[in-house]
KEFI-22645 format. One record per residue (C-alpha): x, y, z; residue number from 1. Coordinates in nm, 2 decimals, decimal comma. Each point is the difference from the previous one (the first is absolute). Layout:
BEGIN
<xx=X	yy=Y	zz=Z	n=NUM>
...
***
This chain:
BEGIN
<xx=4,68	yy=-10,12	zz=-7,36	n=1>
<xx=-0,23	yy=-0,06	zz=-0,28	n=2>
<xx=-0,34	yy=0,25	zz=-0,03	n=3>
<xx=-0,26	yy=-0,22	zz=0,23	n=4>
<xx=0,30	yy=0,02	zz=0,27	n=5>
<xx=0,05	yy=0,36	zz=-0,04	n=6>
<xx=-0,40	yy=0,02	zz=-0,01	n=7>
<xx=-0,06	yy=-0,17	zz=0,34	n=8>
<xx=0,30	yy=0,21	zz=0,14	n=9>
<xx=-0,14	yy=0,28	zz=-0,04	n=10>
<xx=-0,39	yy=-0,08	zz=0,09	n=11>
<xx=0,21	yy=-0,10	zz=0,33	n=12>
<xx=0,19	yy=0,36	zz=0,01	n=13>
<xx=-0,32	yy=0,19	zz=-0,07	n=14>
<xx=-0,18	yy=-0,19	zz=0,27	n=15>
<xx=0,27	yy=0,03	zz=0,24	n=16>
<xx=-0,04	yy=0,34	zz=-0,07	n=17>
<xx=-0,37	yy=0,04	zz=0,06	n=18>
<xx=0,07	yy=-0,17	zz=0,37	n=19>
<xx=0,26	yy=0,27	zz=0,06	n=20>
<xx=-0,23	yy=0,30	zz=-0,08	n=21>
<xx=-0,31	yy=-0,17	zz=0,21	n=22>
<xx=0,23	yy=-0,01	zz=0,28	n=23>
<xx=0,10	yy=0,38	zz=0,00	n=24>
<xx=-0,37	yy=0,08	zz=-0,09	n=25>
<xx=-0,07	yy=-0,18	zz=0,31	n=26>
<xx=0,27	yy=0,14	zz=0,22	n=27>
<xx=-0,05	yy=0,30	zz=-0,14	n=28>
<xx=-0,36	yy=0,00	zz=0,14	n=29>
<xx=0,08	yy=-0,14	zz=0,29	n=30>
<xx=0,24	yy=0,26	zz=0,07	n=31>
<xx=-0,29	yy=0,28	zz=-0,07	n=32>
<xx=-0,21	yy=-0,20	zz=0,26	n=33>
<xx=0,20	yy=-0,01	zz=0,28	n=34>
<xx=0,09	yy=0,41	zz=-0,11	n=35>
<xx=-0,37	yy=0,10	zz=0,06	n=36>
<xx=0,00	yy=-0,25	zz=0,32	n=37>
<xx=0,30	yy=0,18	zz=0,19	n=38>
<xx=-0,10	yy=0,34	zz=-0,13	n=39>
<xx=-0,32	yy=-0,08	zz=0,12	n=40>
<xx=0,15	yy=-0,14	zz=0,33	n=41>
<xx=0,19	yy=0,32	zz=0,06	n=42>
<xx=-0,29	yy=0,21	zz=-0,08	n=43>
<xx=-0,18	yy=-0,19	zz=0,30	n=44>
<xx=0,30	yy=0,04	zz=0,21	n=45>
<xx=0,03	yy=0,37	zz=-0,05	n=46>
<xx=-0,41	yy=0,06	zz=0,05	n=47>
<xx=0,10	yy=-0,23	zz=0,40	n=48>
<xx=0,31	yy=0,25	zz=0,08	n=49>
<xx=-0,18	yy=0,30	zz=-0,07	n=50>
<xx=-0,30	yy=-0,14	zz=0,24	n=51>
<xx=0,26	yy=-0,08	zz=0,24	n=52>
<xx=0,13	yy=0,33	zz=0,00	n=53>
<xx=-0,29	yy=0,16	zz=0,03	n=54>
<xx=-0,15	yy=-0,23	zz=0,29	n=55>
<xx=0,37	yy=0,06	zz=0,16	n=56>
<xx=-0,05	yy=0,43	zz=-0,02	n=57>
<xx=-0,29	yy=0,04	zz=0,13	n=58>
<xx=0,05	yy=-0,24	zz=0,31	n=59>
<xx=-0,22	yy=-0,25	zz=-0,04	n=60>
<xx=0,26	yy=-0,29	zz=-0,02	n=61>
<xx=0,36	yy=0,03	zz=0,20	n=62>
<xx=0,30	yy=-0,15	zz=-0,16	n=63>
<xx=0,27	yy=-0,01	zz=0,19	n=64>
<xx=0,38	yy=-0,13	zz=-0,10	n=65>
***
């Protein structure tokens, strides 16, 4: 492989290589997002079962199994 060969090989390698980290960068992210979605989810869900609970104790709804 003479130099200009060798050259463009590695212009492809480092581009290839550029793709590959703005993939995890954008997995990475959209990992975080969907983090803060469910914690934000749960957060929600926990906030419901206490009203639940509460509405349940002191009588004001009947739940029944």
């Amino acid at each position: 492989m003479d130099i200009a060969g060798m050259a463009a090989y590695s212009v492809g390698m480092m581009q290839g290589m550029q793709k590959q980290q703005a993939n995890v960068a954008m997995t990475r992210n959209a990992i975080e997002s969907n983090t803060q979605a469910a914690q934000t989810i749960t957060a929600q869900v926990a906030e419901q079962a206490k009203a639940v609970a509460q509405a349940a104790t002191s009588g004001k709804i009947d739940i029944t199994v």
